[in-house]
C-alpha positions in Angstrom: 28.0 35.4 74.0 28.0 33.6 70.6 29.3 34.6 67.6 25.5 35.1 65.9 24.4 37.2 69.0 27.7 39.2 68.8 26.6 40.0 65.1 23.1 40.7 66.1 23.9 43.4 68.4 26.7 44.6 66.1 24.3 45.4 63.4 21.3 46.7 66.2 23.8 49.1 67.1 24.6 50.5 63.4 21.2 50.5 62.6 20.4 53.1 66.1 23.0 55.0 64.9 22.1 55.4 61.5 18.2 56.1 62.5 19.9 58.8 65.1 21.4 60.8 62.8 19.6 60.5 59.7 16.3 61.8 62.0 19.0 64.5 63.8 20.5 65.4 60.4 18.0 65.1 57.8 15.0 65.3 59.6 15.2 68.2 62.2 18.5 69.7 60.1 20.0 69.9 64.0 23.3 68.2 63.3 25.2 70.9 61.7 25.4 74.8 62.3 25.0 75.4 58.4 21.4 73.3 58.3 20.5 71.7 55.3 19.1 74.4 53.1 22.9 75.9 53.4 24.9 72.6 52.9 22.4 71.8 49.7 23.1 75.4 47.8 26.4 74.5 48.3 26.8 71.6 45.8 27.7 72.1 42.6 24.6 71.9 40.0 22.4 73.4 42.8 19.9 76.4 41.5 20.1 78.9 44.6 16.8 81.2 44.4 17.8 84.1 44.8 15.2 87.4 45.4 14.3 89.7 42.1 15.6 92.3 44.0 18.6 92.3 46.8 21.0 94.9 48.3 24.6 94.7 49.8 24.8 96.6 53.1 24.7 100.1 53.6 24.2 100.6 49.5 20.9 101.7 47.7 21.5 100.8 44.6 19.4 97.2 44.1 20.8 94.0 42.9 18.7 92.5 40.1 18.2 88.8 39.7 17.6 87.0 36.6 14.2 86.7 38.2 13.1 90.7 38.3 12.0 90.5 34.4 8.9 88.1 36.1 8.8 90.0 39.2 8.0 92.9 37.3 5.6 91.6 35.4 3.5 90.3 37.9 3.4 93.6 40.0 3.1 95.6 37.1 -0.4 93.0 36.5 -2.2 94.1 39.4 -2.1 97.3 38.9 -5.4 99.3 38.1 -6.1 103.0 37.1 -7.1 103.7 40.9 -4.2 101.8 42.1 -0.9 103.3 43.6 2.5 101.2 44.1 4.2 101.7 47.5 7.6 101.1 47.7 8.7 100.9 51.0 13.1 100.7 51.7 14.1 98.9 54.7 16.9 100.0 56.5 18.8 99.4 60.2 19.9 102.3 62.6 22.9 101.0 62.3 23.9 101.2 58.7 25.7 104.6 57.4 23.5 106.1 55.0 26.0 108.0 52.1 22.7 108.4 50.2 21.7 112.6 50.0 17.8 110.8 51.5 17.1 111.0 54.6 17.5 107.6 55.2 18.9 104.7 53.4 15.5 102.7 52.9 14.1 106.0 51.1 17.4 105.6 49.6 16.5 102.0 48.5 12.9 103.0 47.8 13.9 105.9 45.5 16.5 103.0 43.4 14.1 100.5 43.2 11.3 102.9 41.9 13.8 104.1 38.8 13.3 100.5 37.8 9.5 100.4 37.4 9.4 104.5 35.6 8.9 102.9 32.3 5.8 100.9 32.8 4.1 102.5 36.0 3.8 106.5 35.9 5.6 108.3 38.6 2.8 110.0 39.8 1.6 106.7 40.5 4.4 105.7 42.9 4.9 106.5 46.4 8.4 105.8 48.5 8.7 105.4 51.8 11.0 103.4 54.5 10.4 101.2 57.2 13.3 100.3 60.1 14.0 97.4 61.1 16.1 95.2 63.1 19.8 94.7 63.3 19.1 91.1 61.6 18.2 92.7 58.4 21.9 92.9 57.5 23.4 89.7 58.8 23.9 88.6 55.5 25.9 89.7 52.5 23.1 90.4 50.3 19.3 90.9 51.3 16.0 91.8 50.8 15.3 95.7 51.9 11.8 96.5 49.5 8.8 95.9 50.3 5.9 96.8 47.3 2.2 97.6 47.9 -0.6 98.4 45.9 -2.7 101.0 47.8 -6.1 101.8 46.2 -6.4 105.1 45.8 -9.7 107.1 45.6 -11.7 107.5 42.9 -12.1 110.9 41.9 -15.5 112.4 42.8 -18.8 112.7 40.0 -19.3 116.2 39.6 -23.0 116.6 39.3 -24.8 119.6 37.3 
């Protein structure tokens, strides 16, 4: 084989490779056990999103981002006089509750509601806890609130 068709192959066989990983790596985010999302937060000048609200495991005392202030003020938008906000605290089986609640996502649930008592009423609040799988607290930090409007009945016309 000549020199050109040495080259020729030489470059086909960078170019495969390059296509391989770049559609492995980039493409299906296969290549590594981080995946990309992880490997990008990691650079410097990266903005990692993190949620309004996040909790360490086995505490119920919430974590606010420097995102809760708009959080807040969206929730707090849809609320209406008939309207009542559901807080619901996840929790695992697992996880040692040190809380004096029955359970550490009413625990949670009971925090996070302290945070909204100066724009939403208490009367007007509900807590309650959902379990949920080991997974939950396979990170650090995590999400463990969910928050629900639930309309509430209108109170009846009394007619004379």
């Amino acid at each position: 084989m000549n020199k050109r068709g040495m080259f020729i192959l030489f470059i086909t066989t960078l170019w495969f490779a390059f296509c391989v990983r770049w559609m492995c790596c980039w493409v299906n985010a296969s290549c590594c056990e981080q995946g990309i999302e992880k490997v990008t937060a990691a650079l410097p000048g990266t903005v990692v999103k993190r949620p309004p609200l996040q909790f360490s495991k086995a505490d119920p005392r919430p974590i606010t981002s420097e995102s809760f202030g708009s959080f807040k003020a969206k929730l707090i938008a849809k609320n209406t006089e008939n309207n009542i906000l559901k807080i619901i605290g996840l929790y695992t089986e697992g996880e040692p509750n040190e809380s004096t609640h029955e359970n550490l996502g009413l625990a949670r649930a009971h925090f996070s509601k302290n945070l909204f008592l100066d724009k939403i009423p208490a009367i007007q609040i509900q807590i309650d806890s959902e379990i949920q799988p080991a997974t939950l607290t396979d990170a650090d930090f995590f999400e463990a609130v969910k928050f629900v409007w639930v309309d509430q009945p209108a109170p009846a016309q009394q007619s004379k």
